[in-house]
N, C-alpha and C positions, 0 to 999 in steps of 0.2 A: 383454500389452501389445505386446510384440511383432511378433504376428501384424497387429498394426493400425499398427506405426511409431509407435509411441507412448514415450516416454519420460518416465519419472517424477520429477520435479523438488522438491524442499523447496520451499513458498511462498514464502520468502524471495529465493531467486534465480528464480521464474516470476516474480514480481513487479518485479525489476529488471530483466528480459528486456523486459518489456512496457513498461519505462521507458525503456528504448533504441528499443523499436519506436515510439512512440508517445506519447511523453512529457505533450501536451496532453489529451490522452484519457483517459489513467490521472491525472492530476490532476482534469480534472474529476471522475472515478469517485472520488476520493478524498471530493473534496469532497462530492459528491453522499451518498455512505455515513455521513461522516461529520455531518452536517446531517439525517441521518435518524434520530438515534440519538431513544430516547423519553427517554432519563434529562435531569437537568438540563443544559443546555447547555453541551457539552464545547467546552473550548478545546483550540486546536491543538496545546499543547501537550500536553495530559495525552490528547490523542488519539493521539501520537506514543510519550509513555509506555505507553502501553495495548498499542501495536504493538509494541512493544519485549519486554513482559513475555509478547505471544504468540508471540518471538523470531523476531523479520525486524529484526534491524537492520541488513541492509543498505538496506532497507525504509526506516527511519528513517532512515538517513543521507541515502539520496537524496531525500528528502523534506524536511529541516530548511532548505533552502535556499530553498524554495516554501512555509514554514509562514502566510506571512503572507497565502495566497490559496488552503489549503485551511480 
């Protein structure tokens, strides 16, 4: 990775990076993802759970503040 300037990030903190760059954008993507799901219709919450247990919470924290428009 290196060779190409590339640096390897946890999810966790690429996704809070990308909250900083861009914050409307990655919401809508939130939303968008989550609204896609097949199972029964996840609320925001237990969508926020879900994120959590695939351990991004910082993910979730920046997000609990906007749960009620993802």
């Amino acid at each position: 990775m290196a060779k190409f300037d590339i640096e390897a990030m946890h999810p966790d903190a690429f996704i809070s990076d990308l909250l900083d760059l861009n914050q409307a954008q990655v919401l809508k993507a939130v939303y968008a993802q989550r609204k896609s799901l097949k199972s029964l219709p996840v609320e925001a919450s237990d969508y926020l759970a879900a994120l959590l247990k695939l351990g991004l919470p910082m993910t979730v924290k920046a997000l609990e503040a906007y749960r009620f428009i993802i």
